[in-house]
C-alpha positions as CSV (number, residue, x, y, z in Angstrom):
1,X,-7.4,-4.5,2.8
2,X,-5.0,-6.1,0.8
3,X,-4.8,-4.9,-3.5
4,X,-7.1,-7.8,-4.9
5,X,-9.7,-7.6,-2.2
6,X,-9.7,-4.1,-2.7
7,X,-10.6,-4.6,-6.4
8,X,-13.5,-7.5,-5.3
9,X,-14.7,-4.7,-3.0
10,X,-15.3,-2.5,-6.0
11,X,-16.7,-5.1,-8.0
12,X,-19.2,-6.4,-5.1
13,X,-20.4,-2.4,-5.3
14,X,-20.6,-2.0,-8.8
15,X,-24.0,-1.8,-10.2
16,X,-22.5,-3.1,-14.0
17,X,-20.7,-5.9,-12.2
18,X,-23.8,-7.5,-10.6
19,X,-24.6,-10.0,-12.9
20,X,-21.1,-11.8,-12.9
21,X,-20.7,-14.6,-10.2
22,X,-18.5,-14.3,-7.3
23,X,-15.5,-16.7,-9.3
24,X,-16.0,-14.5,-12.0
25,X,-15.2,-11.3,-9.8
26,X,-12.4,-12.7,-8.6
27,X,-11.0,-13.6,-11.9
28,X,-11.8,-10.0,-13.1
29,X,-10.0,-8.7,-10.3
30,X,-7.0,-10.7,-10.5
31,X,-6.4,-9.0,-14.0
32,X,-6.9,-5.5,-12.9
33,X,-5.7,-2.7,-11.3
34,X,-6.8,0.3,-9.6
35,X,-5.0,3.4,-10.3
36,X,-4.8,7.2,-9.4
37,X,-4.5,9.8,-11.3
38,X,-4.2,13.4,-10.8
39,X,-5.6,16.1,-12.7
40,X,-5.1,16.2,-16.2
41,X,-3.3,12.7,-16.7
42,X,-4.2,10.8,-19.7
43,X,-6.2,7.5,-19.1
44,X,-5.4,6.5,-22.8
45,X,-4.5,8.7,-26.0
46,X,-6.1,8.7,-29.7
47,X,-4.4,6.2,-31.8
48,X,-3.2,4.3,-28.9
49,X,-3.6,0.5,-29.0
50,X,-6.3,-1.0,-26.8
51,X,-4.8,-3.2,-24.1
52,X,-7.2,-2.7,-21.6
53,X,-11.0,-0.8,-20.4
54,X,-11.5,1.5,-17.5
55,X,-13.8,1.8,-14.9
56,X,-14.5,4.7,-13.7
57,X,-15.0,4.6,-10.1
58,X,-14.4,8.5,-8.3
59,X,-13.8,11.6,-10.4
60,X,-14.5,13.1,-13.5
61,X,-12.9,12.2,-17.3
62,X,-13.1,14.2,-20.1
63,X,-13.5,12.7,-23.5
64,X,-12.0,14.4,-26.5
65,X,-10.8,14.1,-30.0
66,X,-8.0,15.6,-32.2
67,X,-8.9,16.1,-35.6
68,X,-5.7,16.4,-38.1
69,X,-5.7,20.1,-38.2
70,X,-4.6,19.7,-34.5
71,X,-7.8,20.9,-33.1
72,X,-9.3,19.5,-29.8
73,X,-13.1,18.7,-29.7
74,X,-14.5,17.8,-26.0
75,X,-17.0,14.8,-27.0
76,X,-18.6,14.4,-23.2
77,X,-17.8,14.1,-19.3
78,X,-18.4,10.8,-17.7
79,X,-18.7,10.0,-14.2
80,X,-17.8,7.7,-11.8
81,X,-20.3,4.3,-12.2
82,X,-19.3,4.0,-16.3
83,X,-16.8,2.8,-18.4
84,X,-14.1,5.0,-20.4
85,X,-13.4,3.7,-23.9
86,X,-16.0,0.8,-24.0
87,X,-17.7,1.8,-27.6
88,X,-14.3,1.1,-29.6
89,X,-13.2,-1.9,-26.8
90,X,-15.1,-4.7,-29.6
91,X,-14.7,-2.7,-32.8
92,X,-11.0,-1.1,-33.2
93,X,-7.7,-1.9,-31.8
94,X,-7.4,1.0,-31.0
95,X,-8.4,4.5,-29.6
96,X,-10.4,6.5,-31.7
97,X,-10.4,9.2,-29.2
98,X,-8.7,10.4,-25.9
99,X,-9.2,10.3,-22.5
100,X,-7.5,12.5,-19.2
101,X,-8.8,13.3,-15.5
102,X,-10.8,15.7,-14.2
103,X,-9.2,16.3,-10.7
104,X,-8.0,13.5,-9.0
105,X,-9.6,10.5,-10.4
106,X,-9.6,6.9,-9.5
107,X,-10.3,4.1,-12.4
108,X,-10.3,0.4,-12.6
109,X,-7.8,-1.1,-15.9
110,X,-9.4,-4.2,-16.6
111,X,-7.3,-6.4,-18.9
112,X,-9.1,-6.7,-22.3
113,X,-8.6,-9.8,-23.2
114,X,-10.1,-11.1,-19.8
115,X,-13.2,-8.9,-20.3
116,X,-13.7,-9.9,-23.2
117,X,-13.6,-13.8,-21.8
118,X,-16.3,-12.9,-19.1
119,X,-18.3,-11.3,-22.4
120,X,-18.5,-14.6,-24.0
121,X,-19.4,-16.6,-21.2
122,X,-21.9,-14.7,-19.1
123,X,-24.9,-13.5,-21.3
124,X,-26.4,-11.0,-18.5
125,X,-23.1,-9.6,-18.0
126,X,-22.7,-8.8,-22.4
127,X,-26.5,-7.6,-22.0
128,X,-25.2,-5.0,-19.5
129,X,-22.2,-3.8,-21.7
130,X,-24.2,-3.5,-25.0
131,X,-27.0,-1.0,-22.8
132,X,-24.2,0.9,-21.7
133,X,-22.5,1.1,-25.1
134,X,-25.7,2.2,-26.7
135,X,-26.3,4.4,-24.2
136,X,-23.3,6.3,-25.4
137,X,-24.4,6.1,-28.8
138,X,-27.4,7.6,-27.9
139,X,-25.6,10.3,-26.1
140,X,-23.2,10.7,-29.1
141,X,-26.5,10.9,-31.6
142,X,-28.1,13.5,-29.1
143,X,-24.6,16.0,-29.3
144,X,-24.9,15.8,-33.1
145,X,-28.4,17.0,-33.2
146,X,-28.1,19.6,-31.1
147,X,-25.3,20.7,-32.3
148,X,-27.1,20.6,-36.1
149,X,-29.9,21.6,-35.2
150,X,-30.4,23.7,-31.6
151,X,-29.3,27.8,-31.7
152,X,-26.9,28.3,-29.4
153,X,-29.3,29.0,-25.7
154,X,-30.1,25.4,-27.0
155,X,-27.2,24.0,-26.7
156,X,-26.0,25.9,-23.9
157,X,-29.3,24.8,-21.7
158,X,-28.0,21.4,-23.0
159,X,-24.6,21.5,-21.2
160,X,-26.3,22.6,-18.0
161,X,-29.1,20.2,-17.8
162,X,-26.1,17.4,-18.6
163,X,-24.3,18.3,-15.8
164,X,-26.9,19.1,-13.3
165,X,-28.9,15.4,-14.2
166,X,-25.8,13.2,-15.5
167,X,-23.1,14.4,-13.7
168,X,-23.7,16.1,-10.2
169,X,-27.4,14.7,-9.9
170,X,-27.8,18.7,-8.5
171,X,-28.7,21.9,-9.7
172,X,-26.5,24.0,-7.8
173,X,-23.2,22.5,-9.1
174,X,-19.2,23.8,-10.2
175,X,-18.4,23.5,-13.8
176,X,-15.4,21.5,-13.7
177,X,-13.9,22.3,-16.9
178,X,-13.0,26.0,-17.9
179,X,-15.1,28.2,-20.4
180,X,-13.2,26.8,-23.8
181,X,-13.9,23.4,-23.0
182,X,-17.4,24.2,-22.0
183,X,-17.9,25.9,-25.2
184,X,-16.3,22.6,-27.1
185,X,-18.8,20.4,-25.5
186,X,-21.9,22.9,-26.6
187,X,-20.4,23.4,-30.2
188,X,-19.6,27.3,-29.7
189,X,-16.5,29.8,-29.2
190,X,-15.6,30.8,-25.9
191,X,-16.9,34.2,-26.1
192,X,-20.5,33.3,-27.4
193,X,-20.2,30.7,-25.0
194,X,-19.5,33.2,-21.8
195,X,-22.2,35.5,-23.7
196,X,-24.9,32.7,-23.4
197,X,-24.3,32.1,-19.7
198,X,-24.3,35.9,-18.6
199,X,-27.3,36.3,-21.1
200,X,-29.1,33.3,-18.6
201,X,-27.7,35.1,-15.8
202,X,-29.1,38.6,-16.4
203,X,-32.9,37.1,-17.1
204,X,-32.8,34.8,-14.3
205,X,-32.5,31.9,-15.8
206,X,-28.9,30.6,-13.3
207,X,-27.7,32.1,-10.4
208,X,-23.3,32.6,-11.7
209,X,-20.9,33.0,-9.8
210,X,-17.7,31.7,-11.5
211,X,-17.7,28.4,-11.4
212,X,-20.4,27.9,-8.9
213,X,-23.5,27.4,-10.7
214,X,-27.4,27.1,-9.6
215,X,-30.0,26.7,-11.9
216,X,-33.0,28.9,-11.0
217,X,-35.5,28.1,-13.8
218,X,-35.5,24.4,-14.4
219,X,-38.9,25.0,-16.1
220,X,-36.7,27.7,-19.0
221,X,-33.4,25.8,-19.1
222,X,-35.7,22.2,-20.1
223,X,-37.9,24.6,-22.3
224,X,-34.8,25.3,-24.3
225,X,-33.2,21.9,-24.1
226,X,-36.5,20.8,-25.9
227,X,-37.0,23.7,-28.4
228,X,-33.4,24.9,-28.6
């Protein structure tokens, strides 16, 4: 299979890409590329000028921001089936945050200007992007109030839930990222972080074991998502 009917192939299987026609595919594929990257490769950086949008197709990417102080925030995780960088694509020209791999990660560059194009002429297909943009407001808005608002078991019970629902679609799953990033994402040090989880551990709550992960009591960890 030769590059550009590679690219159609992913399009064809893309749920986000069902509502463009099959000359609109190819036009979208003949202004993108697929690319590889290993672990802990940037797929764009903060402040970086947008020239194009990725697709996520296989993999994991971390989402983070560097505030001026030099200090790294993980914002979220996103999974293979969703764009990277769509929420500044129509409002900056450029990054607001950055972006690298999560293992070995595969992502579709779409030229921006040709998105943009297949935007303006196919309604269904801008429907699509503006659900998925606000679903990342949504997810934005939710990390803000639990952070503001949620003690820590909260927000803890809040990282697990995301990545047994969101991310592995499992409860037995392996944390992908290390403690200090997992305690970015819930708004907490390291060591409260680490506390939390061996807390959950002791009462039953998970099953640890490193970075292997099963959740034992949905029922608690949803209790606490909701209560915090």
């Amino acid at each position: 299979m030769d590059h550009l009917a590679e690219i159609q192939h992913v399009l064809n299987k893309a749920q986000l890409f069902h509502s463009l026609s099959e000359k609109e595919k190819r036009h979208l594929a003949e202004n993108s590329t697929l690319v590889k990257y290993g672990n802990r490769e940037h797929l764009f950086k903060q402040k970086s000028r947008i020239s194009h949008v990725l697709y996520v197709l296989n993999g994991l990417v971390k989402v983070f921001k560097e505030n001026h102080h030099g200090r790294v925030v993980s914002l979220k995780v996103i999974s293979g089936g969703h764009f990277a960088g769509l929420d500044t694509f129509f409002g900056q020209s450029e990054y607001k945050y950055s972006a690298s791999s999560v293992g070995d990660t595969e992502a579709l560059m779409i030229d921006f200007a040709t998105l943009v194009n297949q935007v303006v002429d196919n309604g269904k297909f801008a429907l699509t992007l503006i659900r998925e943009i606000s679903m990342d407001a949504l997810f934005i808005f939710d990390r803000l109030n639990s952070q503001s608002t949620k003690q820590l078991p909260g927000r803890v019970a809040d990282v697990l839930l995301y990545f047994a629902e969101q991310i592995y679609h499992s409860y037995s799953f392996t944390f992908p990222l290390p403690r200090y990033e997992l305690a970015e994402l819930a708004g907490s040090t390291k060591e409260s972080f680490i506390r939390t989880l061996n807390e959950f551990k002791h009462d039953k709550i998970i099953d640890l074991d490193g970075r292997e992960v099963k959740i034992i009591s949905l029922e608690l960890v949803k209790i606490l998502c909701e209560l915090g």
